[in-house]
C-alpha positions, 0 to 999 in steps of 0.5 A: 944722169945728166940732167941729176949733175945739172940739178946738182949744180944748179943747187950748189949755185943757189946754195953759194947766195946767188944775188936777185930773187935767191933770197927772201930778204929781197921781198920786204912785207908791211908787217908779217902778223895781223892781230884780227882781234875779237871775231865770231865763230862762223862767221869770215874776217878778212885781212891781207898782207903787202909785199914790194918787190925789191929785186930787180926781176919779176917775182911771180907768188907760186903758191901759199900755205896755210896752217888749216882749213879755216883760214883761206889764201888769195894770192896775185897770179900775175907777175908782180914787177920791180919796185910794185907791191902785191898782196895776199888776202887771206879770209879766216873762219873760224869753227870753234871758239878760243885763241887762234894763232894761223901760219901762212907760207908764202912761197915765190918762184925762184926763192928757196924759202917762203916766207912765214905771215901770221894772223890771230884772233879770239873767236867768241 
């Protein structure tokens, strides 16, 4: 019972727009879609994505999801510092032809949204 109220309270505070790392717009990418242009089927293409930490703590990647198994995230486990970057690399494989449009969400401790990446190619 306890423990439901304090979750319940917690919510609310986060819910009210608690400053530092509460909200994705403290996170600022480089760009939030890369466009791998012609790749072949079977074969890996290699990107990644930056982020700063603009917030005033440290910001810690919890984990990274993607859209299917064709498309592999690595992601830093270490906390990322005030005012550093970190990086999300991503491998892609494609197993058949065609237009490719991925989504990566990139979810950071303490943050309630992730934050949505995308990548896409034209395997042949």
């Amino acid at each position: 019972m306890k423990v439901n109220i304090l979750l319940r309270i917690l919510a609310l505070v986060s819910f009210l727009g608690g400053h530092g790392i509460g909200q994705t717009q403290d996170i600022q990418w480089t760009t939030s879609e890369i466009d791998l242009g012609e790749v072949k089927v079977m074969e890996d293409k290699s990107c990644s994505f930056t982020f700063l930490n603009t917030t005033s703590s440290p910001l810690v990647v919890e984990t990274v999801r993607t859209s299917c198994g064709c498309t592999e995230p690595q992601w830093p486990h270490e906390p990322v510092l005030p005012g550093q970057t970190g990086q999300i690399a991503i491998t892609f494989t494609p197993n058949r032809a065609g237009y490719h449009r991925k989504k990566i969400k990139v979810f950071f401790a303490g943050v309630r949204k992730g934050s949505n990446l995308w990548i896409e190619a034209e395997a042949k």
